[in-house]
N, C-alpha and C positions, 0 to 999 in steps of 0.2 A: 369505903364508898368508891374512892378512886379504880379498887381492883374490882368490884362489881361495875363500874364502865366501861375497864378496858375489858374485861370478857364480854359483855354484849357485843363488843365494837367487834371484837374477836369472831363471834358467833355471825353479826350482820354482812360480814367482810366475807366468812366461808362459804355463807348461806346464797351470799350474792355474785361468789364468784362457781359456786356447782352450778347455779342457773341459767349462767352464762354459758357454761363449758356443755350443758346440756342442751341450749336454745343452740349454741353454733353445732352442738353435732346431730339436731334434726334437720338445720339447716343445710346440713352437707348434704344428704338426700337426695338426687334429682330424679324425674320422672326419666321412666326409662326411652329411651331412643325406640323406632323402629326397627330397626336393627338390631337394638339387644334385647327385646322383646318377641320379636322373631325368635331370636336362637335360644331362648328361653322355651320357650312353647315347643321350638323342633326337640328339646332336650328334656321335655316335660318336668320342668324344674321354675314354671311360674311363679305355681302355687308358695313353693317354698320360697321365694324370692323374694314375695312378698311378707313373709314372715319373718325371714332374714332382716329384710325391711323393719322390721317392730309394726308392721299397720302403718305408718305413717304418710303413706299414700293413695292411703283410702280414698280424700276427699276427689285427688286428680285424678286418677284411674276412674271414679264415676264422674266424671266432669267430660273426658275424654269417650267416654263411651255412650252416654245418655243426650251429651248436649252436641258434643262434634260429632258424634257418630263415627269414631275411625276404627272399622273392624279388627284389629289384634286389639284393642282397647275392650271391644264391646264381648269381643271373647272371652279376655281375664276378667274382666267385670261378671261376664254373666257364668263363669266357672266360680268364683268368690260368691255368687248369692248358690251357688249349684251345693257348693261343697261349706256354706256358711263358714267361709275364711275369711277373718276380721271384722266380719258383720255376719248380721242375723241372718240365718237361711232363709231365700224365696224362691225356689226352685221351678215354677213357673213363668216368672221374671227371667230368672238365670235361663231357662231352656228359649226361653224367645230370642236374649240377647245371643246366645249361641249361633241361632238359626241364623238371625239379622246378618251377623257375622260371615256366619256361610254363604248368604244370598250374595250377599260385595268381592267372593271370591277366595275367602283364607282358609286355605289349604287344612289350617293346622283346626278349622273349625269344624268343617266337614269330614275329616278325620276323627274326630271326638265326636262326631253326631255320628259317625260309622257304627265306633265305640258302644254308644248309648245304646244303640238296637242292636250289636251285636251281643253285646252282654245282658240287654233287659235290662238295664239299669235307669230309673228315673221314667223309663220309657215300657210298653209291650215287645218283646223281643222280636224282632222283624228281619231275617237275615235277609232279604229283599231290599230292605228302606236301607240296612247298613251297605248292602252292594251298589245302590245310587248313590251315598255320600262317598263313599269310597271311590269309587269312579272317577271323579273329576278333581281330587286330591290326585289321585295316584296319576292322571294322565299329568297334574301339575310338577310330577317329576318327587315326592314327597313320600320317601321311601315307606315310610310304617303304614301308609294307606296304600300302597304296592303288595306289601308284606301279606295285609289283610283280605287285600282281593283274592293274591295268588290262593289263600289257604281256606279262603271263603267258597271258591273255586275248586280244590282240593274236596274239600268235603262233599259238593254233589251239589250246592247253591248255585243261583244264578243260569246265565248261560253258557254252551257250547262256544257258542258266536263269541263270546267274548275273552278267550282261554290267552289265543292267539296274541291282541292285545296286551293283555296282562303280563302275559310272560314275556313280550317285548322289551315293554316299560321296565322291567324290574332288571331283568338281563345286562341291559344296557345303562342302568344308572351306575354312579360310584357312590361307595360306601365309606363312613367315618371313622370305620375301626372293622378289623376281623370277624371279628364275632358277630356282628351282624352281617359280614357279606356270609358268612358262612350259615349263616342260620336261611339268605335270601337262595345260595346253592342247593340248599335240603329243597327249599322249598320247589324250586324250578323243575329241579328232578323228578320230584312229585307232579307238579304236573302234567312235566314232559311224560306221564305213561298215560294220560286220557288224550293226547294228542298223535296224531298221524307224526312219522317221522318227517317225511317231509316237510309240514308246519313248522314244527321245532328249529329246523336247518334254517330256512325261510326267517323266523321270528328274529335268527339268532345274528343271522347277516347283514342286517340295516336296522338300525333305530329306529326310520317311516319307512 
């Protein structure tokens, strides 16, 4: 009798102490900063982030998006109902909060809505509608929507009128690694043969 008590005790004592060690380490957890939510998004490493996460910020990320409305929230929120990450896909949902997002200015939103019509994905492919979203990313100085215009631009989309721009913006930004200034080089060059030389010099010499 006595060794069938102390093994319960044994079993209530381990059982009560993994739950603990499990309640404190959902509790380490914090919703993420603006900042690290930011650099998240520029590095396209959200999604996964939140996985990393185990889901357990499901409820706050739609709290922060639905009820405060703070665009990089309402972003990840509406990318997670897009791509049914941690919850059930609503991809109608998800494309609205996207937009909402865009409309308050994030970069990283209008970018991904460039995305969406440039690839046809979720959306009718519209290299037009991806040349408006991309536009006001890339003058936000947001290199991959720079990237997309120049090459958007490249291929015979959009306008003349706006080559000049593009190849400003992208010229003149700095890059986080080689490999992508070098990929933004191919790209310029490319351009640089639908454009008058003198534009090129011009674009090359001032920022505005």
């Amino acid at each position: 009798m006595l060794h069938t008590l102390t093994s319960l005790f044994i079993i209530i004592a381990t059982s009560l102490f993994f739950s603990s060690s499990v309640k404190a380490e959902l509790q380490a957890i914090d919703i993420y900063s603006v900042k690290q939510l930011s650099e998240l998004i520029k590095k396209n490493e959200y999604l996964q982030q939140v996985k990393r996460d185990d889901c357990q910020l499901v409820q706050d990320i739609e709290a922060k998006a639905e009820v405060l409305k703070e665009p990089l929230y309402q972003f990840l929120w509406g990318e997670m109902l897009n791509t049914g990450t941690c919850i059930k896909a609503d991809k109608k949902r998800g494309m609205t909060l996207v937009l909402d997002s865009a409309n308050q200015g994030s970069n990283g939103a209008m970018y991904r809505l460039a995305r969406y019509y440039d690839e046809g994905d979720l959306v009718i492919e519209n290299k037009d509608r991806a040349i408006q979203y991309a536009l006001p990313a890339a003058a936000g100085e947001y290199v991959p929507a720079q990237m997309m215009l120049v090459r958007l631009f490249i291929e015979g989309h959009g306008s003349p009128f706006d080559y000049e721009m593009s190849y400003r913006l992208l010229y003149h930004n700095t890059f986080d690694d080689n490999v992508t200034k070098n990929k933004a080089e191919k790209l310029l060059r490319q351009l640089a043969k639908k454009m008058p030389q003198s534009v090129v010099e011009r674009a090359q010499r001032g920022k505005y």
